[in-house]
LOTIBA-720308 format. One record per residue (C-alpha): residue number from 1; residue in three letters; x, y, z. Coordinates in steps of 0.1 Angstrom, whole numbers, plus 5000, padded with zeros to 4 digits. Example, Ala and Ser with C-alpha at 12.3 -4.5 7.8 and 13.67 -1.06 7.14 Angstrom:
<nodes>
[1, "ALA", [5123, 4955, 5078]];
[2, "SER", [5137, 4989, 5071]];
</nodes>
This chain:
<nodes>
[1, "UNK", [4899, 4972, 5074]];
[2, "UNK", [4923, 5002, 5082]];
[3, "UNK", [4948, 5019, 5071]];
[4, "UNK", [4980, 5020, 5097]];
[5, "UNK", [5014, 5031, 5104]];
[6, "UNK", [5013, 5051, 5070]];
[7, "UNK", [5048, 5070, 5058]];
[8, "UNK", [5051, 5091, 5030]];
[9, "UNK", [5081, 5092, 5011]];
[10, "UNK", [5086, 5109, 4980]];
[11, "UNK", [5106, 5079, 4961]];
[12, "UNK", [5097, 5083, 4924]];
[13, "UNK", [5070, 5066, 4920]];
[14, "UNK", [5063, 5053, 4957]];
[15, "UNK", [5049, 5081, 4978]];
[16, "UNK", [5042, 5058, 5010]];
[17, "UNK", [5047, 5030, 5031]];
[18, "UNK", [5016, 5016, 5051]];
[19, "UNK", [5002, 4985, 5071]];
[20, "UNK", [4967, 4971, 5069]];
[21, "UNK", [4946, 4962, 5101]];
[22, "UNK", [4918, 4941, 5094]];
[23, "UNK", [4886, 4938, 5119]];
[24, "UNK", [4898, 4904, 5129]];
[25, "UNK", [4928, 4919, 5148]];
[26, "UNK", [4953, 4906, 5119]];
[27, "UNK", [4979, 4934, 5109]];
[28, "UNK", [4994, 4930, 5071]];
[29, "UNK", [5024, 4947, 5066]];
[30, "UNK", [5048, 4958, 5036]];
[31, "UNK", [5022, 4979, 5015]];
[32, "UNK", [5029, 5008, 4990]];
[33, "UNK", [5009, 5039, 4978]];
[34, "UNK", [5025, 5040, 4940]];
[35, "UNK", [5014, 5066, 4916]];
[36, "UNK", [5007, 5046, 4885]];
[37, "UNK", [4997, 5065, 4848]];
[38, "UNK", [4958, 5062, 4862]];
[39, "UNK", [4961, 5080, 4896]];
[40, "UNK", [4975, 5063, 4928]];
[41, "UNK", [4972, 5029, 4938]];
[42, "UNK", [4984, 5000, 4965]];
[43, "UNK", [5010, 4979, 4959]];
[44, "UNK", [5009, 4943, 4978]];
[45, "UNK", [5037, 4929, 4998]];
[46, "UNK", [5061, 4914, 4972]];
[47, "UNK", [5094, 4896, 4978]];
[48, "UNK", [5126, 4892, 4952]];
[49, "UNK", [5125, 4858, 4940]];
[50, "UNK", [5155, 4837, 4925]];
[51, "UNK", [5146, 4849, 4895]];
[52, "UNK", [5152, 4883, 4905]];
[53, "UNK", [5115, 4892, 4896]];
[54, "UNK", [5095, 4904, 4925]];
[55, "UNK", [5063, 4882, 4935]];
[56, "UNK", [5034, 4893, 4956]];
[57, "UNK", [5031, 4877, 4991]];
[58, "UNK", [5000, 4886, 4996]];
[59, "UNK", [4968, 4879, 4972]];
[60, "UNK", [4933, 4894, 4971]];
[61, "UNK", [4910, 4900, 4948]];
[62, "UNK", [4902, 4932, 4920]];
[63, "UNK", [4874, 4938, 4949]];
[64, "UNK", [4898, 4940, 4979]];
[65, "UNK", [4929, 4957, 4957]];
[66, "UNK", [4906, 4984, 4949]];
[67, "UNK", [4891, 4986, 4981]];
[68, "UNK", [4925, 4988, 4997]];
[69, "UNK", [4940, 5015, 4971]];
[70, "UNK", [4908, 5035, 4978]];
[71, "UNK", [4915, 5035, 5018]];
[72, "UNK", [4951, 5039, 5011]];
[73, "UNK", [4946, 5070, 4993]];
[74, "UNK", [4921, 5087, 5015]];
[75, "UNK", [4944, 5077, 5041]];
[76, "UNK", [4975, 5097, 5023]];
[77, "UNK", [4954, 5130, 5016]];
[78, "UNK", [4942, 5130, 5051]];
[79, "UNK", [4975, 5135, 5062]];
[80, "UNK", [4989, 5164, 5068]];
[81, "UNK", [5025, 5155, 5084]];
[82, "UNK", [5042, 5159, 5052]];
[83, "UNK", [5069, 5141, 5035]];
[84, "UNK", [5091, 5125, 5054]];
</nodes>
């Protein structure tokens, strides 16, 4: 699994936006870096439902959310484009 397409942003609490490849060839997009009270995390894909709460599109596992949130912020601090 990789880490692509990542843009930072500097939205609060979002500091980027970034797609997933995994080593099948499938790309995931739609994912969020979000520094959380614990340090910085991924956000899944989520969509606005009609109950104007927003629902993840995407699930996985405590295993494969932390794995991701760990790429995602080695990813971000490897960076050195900047804010954009």
């Amino acid at each position: 699994m990789t880490i692509e397409n990542m843009k930072k942003v500097d939205w609060e609490k979002i500091k980027a936006f970034f797609d997933i490849k995994t080593e099948e060839g499938f790309t995931m997009k739609g994912f969020k870096l979000v520094e959380g009270v614990n340090g910085m995390f991924a956000g899944f894909p989520s969509q606005k439902g009609k109950d104007n709460e927003y629902h993840d599109t995407i699930w996985a596992d405590r295993e494969i959310k932390d794995h991701v949130s760990s790429l995602a912020v080695k990813a971000y601090e490897a960076d050195d484009d900047g804010i954009v």
